[in-house]
C-alpha positions as CSV (number, residue, x, y, z in Angstrom):
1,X,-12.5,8.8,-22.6
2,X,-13.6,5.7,-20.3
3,X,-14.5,7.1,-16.8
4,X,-13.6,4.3,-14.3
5,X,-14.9,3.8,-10.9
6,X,-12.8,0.9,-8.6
7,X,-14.4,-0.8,-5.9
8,X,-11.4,-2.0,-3.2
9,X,-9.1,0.4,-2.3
10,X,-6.6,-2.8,-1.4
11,X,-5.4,-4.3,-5.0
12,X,-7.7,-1.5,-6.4
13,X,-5.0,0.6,-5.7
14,X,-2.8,-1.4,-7.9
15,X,-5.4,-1.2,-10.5
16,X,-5.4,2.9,-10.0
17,X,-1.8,3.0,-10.7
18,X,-2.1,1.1,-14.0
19,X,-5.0,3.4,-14.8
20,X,-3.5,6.1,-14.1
21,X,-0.2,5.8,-16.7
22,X,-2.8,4.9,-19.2
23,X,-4.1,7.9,-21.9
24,X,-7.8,7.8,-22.6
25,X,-9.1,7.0,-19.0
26,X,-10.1,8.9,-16.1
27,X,-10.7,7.3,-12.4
28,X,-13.7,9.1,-10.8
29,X,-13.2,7.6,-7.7
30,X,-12.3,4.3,-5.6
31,X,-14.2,3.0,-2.8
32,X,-13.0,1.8,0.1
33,X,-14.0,1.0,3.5
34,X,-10.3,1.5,5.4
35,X,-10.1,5.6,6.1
36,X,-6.0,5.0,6.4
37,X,-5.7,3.6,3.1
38,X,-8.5,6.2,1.7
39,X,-6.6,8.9,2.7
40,X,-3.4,8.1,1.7
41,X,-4.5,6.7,-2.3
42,X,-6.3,10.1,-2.2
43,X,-3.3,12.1,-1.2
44,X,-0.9,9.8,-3.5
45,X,-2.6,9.2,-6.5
46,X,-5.2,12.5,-6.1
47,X,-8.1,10.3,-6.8
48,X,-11.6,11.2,-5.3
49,X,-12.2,8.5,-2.4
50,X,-15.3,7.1,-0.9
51,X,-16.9,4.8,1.6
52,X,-19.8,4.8,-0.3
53,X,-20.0,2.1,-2.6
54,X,-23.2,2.9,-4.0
55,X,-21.6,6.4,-5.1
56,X,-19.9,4.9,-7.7
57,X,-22.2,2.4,-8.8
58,X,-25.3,4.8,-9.4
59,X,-22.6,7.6,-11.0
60,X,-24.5,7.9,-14.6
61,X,-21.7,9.2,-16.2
62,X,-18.8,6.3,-15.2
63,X,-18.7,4.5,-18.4
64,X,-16.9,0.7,-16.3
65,X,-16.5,-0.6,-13.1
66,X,-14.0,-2.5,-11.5
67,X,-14.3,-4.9,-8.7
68,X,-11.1,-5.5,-6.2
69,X,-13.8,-6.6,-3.9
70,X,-13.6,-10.1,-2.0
71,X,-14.6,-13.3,-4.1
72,X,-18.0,-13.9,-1.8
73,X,-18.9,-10.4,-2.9
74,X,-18.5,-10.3,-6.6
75,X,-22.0,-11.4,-7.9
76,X,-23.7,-9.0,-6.0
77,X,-21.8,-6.2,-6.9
78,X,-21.1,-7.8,-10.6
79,X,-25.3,-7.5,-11.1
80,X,-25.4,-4.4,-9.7
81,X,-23.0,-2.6,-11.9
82,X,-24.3,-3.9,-14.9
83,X,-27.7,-3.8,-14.2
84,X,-26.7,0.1,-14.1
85,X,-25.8,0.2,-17.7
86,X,-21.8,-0.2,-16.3
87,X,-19.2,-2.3,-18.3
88,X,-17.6,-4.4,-15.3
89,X,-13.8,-5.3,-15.1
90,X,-13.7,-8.4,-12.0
91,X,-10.6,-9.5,-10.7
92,X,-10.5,-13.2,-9.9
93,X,-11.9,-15.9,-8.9
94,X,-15.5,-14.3,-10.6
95,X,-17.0,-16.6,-8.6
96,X,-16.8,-19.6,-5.9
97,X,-20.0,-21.5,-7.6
98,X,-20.9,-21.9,-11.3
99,X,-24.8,-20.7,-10.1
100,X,-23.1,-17.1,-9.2
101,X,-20.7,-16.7,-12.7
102,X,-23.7,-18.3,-14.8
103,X,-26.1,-15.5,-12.7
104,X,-23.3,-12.7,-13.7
105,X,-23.1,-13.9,-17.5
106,X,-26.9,-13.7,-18.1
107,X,-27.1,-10.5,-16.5
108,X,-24.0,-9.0,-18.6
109,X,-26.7,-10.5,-21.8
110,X,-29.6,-8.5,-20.5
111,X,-27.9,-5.2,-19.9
112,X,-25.9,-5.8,-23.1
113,X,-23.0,-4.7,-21.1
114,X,-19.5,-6.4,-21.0
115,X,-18.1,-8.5,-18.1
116,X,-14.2,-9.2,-17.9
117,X,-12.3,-11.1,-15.8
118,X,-8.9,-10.6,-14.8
119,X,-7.3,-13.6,-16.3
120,X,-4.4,-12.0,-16.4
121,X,-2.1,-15.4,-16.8
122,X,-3.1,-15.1,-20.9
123,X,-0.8,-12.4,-20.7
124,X,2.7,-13.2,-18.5
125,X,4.9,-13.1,-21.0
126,X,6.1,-16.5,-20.6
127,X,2.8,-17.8,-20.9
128,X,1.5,-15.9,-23.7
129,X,4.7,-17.3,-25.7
130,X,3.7,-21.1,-25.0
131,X,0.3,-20.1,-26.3
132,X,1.2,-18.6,-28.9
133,X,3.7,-21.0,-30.0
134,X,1.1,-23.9,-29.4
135,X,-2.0,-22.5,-30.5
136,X,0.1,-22.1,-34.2
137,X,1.2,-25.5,-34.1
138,X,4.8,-24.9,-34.8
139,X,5.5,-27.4,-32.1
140,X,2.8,-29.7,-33.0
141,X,0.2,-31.6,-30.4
142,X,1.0,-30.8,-26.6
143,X,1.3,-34.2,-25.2
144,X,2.5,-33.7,-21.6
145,X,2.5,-30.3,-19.3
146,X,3.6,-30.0,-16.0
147,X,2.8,-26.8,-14.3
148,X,3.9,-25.8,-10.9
149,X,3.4,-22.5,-8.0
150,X,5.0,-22.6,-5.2
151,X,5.6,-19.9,-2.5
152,X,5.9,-19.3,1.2
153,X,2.4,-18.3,2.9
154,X,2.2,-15.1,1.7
155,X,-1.5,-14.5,1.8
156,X,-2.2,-16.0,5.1
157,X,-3.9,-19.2,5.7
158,X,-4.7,-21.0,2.4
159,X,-6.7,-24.3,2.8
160,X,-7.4,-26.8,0.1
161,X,-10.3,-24.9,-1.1
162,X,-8.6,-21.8,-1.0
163,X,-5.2,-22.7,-2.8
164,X,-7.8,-24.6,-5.4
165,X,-9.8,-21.7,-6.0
166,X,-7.3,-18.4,-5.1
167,X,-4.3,-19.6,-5.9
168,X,-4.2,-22.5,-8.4
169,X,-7.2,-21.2,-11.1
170,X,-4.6,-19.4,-13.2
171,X,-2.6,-22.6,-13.9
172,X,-6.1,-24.1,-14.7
173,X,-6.4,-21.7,-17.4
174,X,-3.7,-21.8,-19.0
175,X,-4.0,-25.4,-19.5
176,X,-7.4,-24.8,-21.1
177,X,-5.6,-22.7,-23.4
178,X,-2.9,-25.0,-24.5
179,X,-4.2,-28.3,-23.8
180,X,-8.2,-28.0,-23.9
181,X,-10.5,-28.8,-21.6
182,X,-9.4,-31.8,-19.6
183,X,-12.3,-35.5,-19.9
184,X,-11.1,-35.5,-15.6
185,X,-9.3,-34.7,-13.0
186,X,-7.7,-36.6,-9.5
187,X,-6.1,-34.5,-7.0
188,X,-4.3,-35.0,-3.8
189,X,-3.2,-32.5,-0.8
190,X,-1.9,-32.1,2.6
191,X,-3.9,-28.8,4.5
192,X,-1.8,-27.7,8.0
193,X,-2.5,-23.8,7.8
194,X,-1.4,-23.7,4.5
195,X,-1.6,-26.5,1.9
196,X,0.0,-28.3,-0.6
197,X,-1.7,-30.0,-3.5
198,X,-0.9,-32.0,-6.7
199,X,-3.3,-32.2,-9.7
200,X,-3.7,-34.5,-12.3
201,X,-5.5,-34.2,-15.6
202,X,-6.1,-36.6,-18.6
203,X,-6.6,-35.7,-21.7
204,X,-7.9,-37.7,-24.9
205,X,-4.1,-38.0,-26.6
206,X,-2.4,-36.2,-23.1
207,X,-1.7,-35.3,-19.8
208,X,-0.8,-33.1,-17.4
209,X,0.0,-32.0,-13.7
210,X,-0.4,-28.9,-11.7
211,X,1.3,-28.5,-8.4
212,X,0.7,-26.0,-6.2
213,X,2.4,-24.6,-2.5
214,X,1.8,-22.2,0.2
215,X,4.2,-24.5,2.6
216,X,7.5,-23.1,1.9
217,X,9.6,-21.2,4.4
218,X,9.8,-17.9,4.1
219,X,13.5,-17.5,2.5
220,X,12.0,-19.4,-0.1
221,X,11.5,-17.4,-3.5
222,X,7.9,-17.5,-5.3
223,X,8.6,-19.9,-7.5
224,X,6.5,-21.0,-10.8
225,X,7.2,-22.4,-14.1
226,X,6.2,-25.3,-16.8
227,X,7.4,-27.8,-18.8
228,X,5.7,-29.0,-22.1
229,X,6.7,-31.6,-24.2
230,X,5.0,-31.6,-27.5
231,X,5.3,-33.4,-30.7
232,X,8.0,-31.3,-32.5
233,X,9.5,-29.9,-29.4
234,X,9.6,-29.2,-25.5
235,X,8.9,-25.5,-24.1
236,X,10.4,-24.6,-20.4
237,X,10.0,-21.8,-18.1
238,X,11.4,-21.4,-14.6
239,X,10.8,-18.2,-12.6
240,X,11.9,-17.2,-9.0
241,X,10.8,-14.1,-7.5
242,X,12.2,-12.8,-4.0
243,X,15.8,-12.4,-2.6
244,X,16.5,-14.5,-5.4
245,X,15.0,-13.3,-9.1
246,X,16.0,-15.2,-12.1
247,X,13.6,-16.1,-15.1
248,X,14.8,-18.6,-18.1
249,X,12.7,-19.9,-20.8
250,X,13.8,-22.7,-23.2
251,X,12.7,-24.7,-26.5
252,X,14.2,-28.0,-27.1
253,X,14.0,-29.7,-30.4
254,X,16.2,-32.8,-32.0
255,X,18.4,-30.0,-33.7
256,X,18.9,-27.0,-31.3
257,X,18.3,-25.9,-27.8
258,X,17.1,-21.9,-28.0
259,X,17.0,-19.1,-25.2
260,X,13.5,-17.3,-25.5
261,X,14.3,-13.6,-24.3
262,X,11.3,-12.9,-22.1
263,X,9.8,-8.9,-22.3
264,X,9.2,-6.8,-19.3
265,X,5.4,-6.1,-19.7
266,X,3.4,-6.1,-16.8
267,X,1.1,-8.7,-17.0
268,X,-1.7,-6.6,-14.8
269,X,-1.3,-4.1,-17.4
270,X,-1.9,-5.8,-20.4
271,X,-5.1,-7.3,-19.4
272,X,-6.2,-3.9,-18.4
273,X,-5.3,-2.7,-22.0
274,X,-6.8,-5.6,-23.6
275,X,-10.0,-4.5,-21.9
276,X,-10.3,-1.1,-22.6
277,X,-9.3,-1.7,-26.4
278,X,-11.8,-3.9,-26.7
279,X,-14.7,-1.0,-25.1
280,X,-12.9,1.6,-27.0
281,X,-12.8,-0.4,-30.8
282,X,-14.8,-3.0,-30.6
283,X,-12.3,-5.5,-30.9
284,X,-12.4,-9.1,-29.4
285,X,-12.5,-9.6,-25.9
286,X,-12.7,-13.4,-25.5
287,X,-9.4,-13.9,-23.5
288,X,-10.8,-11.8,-20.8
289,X,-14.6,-13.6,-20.9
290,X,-16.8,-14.7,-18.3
291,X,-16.9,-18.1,-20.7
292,X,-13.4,-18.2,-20.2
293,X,-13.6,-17.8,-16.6
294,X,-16.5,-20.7,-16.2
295,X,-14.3,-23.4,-18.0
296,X,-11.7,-22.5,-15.4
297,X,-14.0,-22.5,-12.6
298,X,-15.6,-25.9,-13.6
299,X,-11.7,-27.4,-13.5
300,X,-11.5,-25.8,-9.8
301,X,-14.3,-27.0,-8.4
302,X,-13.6,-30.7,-10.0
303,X,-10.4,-30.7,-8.1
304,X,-11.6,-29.9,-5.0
305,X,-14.3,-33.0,-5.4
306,X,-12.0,-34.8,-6.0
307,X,-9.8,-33.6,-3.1
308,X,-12.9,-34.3,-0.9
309,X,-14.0,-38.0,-2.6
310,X,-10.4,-39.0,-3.1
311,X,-12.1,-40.3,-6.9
312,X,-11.3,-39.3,-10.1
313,X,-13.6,-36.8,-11.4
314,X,-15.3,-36.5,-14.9
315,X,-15.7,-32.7,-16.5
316,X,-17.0,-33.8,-19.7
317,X,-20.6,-34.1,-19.0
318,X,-20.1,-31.1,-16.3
319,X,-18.3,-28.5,-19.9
């Protein structure tokens, strides 16, 4: 049994629910600091509640902790938790600067504790295929990717920084995972309230683009999807989510065009499985890594220099 204590009682209350339908875990509490929403996870879900976040932290007997807590305070809750002998689970970003995820890592090496990060991209269905399929090289090299978000301004005002760094750091893994990490970056934008930005990365044998939008009315449905042509092949997916839901992935060869049927799994979920299999059995835990988080990171914070210098930017010396 893993005893879990959340810290956020906003999209920790999402994280509850997941627990919750989950065998082998028990929540001990959640903190929050928003009585309202306290209250009524408490009267809901029947979970303790507190307003004391040390509570949960100093708890001897929770065996993981996982932080819903705003990006700015993430290290010092991270170092905390483990420094109490606590496994931590982090939603994302980790981190805004590679001093406070490199800070987190070496602490999660002293305390010989675990830290995972919610990169919960790795495992949308539509992306785990194209990884899958790439990674075994059924469809040879990936030469080109395109990779696009776009959405009305859902999560109030998003400037370049912030669509970087909240909004565009999935896509950024995901290309680490199919394409490798990128020798530099350029990027361009337009910032009103929200922003608009488009990314380009070279490769050494390929490219790719991410575009990313928080400028669209709001009739228009979230909207994300890819394209990526590869040597033996070309791999589609479109998604709309709103008023409008449709989903449709493709593969393209010389010889056929196929449907890929796309699952139901809840891609929240299957992190948070991933993670506790890996306490539970010892079994690898690299997808969800704070390494895998700091190559992300490292692409972010290149595109927003670059947003800033209007240059290209070179990672290689920086990974």
């Amino acid at each position: 049994m893993i005893r879990v204590g959340i810290l956020g009682a906003g999209f920790g209350r999402t994280h509850a629910e997941i627990y919750k339908g989950l065998e082998g875990v028990e929540i001990v509490g959640i903190y929050g600091r928003n009585i309202k929403k306290l209250e009524e996870i408490k009267e809901s879900l029947a979970i303790k509640t507190t307003n004391d976040i040390d509570e949960l932290i100093e708890d001897p007997s929770i065996d993981l902790i996982d932080i819903c807590l705003p990006t700015h305070l993430h290290k010092k809750y991270v170092v905390k938790a483990l420094n109490k002998k606590k496994h931590v689970f982090c939603e994302t970003p980790v981190a805004y600067t590679l001093a406070e995820a490199e800070e987190m890592k070496r602490c999660s090496k002293e305390n010989n504790r675990e830290l995972y990060v919610d990169l919960f991209y790795k495992f949308s269905d539509p992306h785990r295929i194209a990884i899958d399929m790439i990674q075994s090289e059924k469809l040879g090299k990936p030469l080109v990717a395109r990779v696009y978000q776009k959405t009305p301004p859902y999560w109030g005002d998003m400037t370049l920084d912030k669509i970087v760094q909240d909004f565009m750091l999935h896509n950024f893994d995901f290309l680490n995972e199919i394409m490798g990490e990128p020798n530099e970056v350029i990027a361009t934008g337009i910032e009103r309230e929200n922003s608009h930005v488009f990314v380009h990365l070279n490769y050494e044998d390929a490219i790719a683009s991410v575009e990313s939008s928080t400028l669209l009315p709001e009739k228009f449905s979230f909207t994300i999807g890819f394209h990526i042509i590869c040597e033996l092949g070309t791999l589609t997916f479109d998604g709309r989510f709103g008023e409008i839901t449709e989903q449709k992935m493709m593969l393209y060869d010389n010889d056929s065009i196929e449907s890929i049927p796309l699952p139901s799994n809840d891609d929240y979920e299957e992190a948070i499985k991933y993670m506790l299999d890996a306490i539970n059995n010892g079994n690898d835990s690299s997808m969800l890594s704070i390494d895998e988080s700091i190559k992300s990171l490292k692409v972010a914070l290149a595109v927003k220099e670059s947003l800033r210098t209007n240059n290209i930017v070179t990672l290689k010396n920086k990974i």
